[in-house]
C-alpha positions as CSV (number, residue, x, y, z in Angstrom):
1,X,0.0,0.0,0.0
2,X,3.2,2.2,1.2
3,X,4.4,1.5,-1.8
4,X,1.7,2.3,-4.3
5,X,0.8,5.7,-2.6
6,X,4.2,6.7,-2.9
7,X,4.1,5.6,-7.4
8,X,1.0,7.5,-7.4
9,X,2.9,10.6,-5.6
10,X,5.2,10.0,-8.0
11,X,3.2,9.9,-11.1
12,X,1.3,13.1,-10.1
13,X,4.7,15.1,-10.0
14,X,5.8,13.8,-13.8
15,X,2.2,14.6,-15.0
16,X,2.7,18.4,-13.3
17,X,5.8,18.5,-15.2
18,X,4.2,17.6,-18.6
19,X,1.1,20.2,-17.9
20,X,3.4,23.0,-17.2
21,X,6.6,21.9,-19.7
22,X,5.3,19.3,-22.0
23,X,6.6,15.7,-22.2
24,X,10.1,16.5,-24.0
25,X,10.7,18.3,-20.2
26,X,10.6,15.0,-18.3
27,X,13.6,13.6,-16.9
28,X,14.2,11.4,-14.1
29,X,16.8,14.0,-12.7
30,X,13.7,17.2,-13.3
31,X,11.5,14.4,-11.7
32,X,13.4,13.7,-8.6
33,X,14.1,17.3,-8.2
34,X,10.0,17.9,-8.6
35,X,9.5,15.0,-6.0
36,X,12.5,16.4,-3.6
37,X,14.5,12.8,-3.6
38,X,17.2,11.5,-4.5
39,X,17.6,10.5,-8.3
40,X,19.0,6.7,-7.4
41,X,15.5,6.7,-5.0
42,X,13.4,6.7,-8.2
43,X,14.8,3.7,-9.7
44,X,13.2,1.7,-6.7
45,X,9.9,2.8,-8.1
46,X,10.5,2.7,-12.0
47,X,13.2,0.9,-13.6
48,X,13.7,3.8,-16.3
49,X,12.1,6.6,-17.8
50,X,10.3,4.2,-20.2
51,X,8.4,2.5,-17.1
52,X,7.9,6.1,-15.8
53,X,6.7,7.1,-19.1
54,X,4.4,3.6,-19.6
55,X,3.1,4.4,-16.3
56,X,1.9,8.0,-17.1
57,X,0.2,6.5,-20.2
58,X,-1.6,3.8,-18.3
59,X,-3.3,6.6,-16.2
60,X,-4.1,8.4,-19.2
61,X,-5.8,5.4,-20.8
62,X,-7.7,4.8,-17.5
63,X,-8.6,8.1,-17.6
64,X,-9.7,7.9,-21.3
65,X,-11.7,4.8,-20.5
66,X,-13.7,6.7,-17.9
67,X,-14.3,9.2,-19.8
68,X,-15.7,7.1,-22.9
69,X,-18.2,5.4,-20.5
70,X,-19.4,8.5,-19.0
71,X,-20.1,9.9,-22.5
72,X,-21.9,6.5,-23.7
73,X,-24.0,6.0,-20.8
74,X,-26.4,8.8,-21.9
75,X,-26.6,7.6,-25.4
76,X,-29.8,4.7,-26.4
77,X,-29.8,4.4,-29.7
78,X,-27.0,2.4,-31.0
79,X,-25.7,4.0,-33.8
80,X,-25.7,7.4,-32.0
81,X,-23.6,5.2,-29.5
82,X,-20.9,4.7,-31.9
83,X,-21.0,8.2,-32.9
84,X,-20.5,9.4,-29.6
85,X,-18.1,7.0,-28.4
86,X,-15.5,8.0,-31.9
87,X,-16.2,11.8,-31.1
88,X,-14.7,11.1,-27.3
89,X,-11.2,11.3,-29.0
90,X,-11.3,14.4,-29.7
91,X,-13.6,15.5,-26.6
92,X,-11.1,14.1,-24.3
93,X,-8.2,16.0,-26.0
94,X,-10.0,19.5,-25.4
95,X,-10.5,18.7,-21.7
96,X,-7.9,16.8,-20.8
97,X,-4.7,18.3,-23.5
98,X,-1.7,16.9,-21.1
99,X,-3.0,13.7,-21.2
100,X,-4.1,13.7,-24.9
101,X,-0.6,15.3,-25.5
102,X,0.7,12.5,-23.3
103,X,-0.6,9.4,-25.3
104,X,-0.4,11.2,-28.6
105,X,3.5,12.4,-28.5
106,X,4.2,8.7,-28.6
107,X,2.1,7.6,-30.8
108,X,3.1,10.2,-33.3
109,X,6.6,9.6,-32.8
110,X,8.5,6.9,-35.6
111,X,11.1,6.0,-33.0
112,X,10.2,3.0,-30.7
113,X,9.8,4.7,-26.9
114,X,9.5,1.9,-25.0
115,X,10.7,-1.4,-24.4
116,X,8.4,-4.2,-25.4
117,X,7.6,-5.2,-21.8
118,X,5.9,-1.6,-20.6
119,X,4.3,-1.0,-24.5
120,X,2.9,-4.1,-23.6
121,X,1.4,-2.5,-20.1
122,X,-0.1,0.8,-21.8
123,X,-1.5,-1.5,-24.7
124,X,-3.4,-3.7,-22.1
125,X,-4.8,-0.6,-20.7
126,X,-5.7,1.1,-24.2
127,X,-6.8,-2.6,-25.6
128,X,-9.9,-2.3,-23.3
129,X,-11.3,0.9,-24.8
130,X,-10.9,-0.5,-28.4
131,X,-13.0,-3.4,-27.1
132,X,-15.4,-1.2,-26.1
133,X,-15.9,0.6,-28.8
134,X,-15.6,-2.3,-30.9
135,X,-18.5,-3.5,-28.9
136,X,-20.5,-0.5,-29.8
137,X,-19.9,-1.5,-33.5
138,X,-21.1,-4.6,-32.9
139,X,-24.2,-3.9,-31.5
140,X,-25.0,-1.6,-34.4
141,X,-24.6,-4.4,-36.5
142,X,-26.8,-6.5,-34.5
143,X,-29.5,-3.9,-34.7
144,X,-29.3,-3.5,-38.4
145,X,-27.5,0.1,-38.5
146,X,-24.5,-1.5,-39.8
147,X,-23.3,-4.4,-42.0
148,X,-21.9,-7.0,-40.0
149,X,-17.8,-6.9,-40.3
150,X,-14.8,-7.4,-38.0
151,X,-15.4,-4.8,-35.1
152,X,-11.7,-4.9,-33.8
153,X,-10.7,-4.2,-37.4
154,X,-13.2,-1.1,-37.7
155,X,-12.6,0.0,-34.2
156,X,-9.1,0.6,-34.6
157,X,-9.2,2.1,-38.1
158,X,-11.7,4.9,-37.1
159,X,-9.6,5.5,-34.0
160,X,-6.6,5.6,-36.5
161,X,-8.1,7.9,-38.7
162,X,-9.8,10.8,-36.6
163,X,-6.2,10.6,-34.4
164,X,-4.9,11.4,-37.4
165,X,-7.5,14.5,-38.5
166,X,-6.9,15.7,-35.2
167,X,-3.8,17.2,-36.0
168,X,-4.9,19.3,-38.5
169,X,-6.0,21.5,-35.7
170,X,-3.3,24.0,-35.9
171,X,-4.7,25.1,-39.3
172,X,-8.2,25.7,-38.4
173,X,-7.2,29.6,-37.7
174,X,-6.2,29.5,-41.3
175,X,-9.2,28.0,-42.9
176,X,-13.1,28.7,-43.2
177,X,-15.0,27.2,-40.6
178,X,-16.3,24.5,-42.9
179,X,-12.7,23.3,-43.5
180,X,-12.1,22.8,-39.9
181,X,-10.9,19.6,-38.3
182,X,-13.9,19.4,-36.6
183,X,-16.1,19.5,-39.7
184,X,-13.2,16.9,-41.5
185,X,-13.6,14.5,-38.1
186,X,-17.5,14.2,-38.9
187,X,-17.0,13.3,-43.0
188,X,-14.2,10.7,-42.3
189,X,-17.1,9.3,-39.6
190,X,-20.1,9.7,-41.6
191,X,-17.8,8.0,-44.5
192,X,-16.6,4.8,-42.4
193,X,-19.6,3.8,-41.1
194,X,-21.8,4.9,-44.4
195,X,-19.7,2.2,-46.1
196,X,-20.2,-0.6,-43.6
197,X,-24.1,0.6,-43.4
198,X,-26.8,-1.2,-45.0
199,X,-26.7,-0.6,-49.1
200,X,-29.3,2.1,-49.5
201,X,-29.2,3.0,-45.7
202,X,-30.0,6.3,-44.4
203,X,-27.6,7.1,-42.0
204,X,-29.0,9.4,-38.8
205,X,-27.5,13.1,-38.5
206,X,-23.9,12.8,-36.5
207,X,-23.8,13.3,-33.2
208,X,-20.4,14.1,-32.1
């Protein structure tokens, strides 16, 4: 118990550091200094940055998942489910940006951050919220919104694809509105899920 209120301590100092300097500012030695110990002491919690780093990500995929479920639980119908559960993405990056900023620095970067053993530990917590959402998919099938297909397979493309949209954000001051990310986030959506839709299907209004 000692010993996990002392990782959560821990974990709350590195996230203050990424809030206030972004995740390029986060070093074991800035760390220890935040946490007033001793660098060598942190190393009895986290056997490297990359564990430090896997376990900031893991608390932003919890967090994630909360959010998603909160957001879902006041949606019936099932295809406005799905609609709502892709838009969360992008929801949880306005209200939560050091977390978003968190997850998506690494996923952005080409190089390979982590050793297979803590990826491993942040995909088991991210793997639940595809499922979910997968789920979601699923059940759209089931109720004749959708075509039936390989929900894993769809969840992760439209997760893949509006990540992607999202960083067209910094050119939305330079656009008109209808140009927005925003606006591009609902036609890759409406797109997907028209082409796994019934043929001649009339797809409901988004609700992002």
């Amino acid at each position: 118990m000692r010993r996990a209120r002392k990782i959560a301590e821990l974990l709350d100092a590195a996230m203050a550091i990424v809030e206030r300097d972004g995740v390029d500012a986060l070093t074991m030695p800035r760390l220890a200094e935040a946490a007033d110990v001793a660098v060598g002491g942190l190393y009895r919690y986290f056997d490297s940055k990359d564990a430090l780093m896997a376990g900031l990500q893991v608390r932003a995929a919890e967090d994630l998942g909360a959010f998603l479920d909160e957001r879902i639980a006041a949606v019936e119908e099932p295809i406005g489910r799905v609609r709502v559960a892709f838009g969360t993405w992008a929801a949880w990056a306005d209200r939560s940006p050091a977390l978003y900023r968190l997850v998506d620095a690494s996923l952005s970067d080409p190089r390979v951050l982590l050793t297979d053993a803590d990826a491993r530990k942040v995909d088991e917590s991210v793997r639940p919220i595809l499922r979910r959402c997968a789920d979601l998919l699923d059940a759209a099938a089931a109720s004749g919104h959708l075509l039936p297909g390989d929900a894993e397979v769809r969840a992760l493309a439209v997760w893949a694809a509006l990540r992607g949209v999202r960083h067209l954000r910094k050119r939305d001051r330079l656009l008109p509105e209808p140009l927005h990310s925003a606006r591009i986030g609902e036609v890759v959506l409406e797109g997907l899920l028209a082409g796994w839709g019934p043929a001649g299907g009339a797809m409901a209004a988004p609700t992002l």
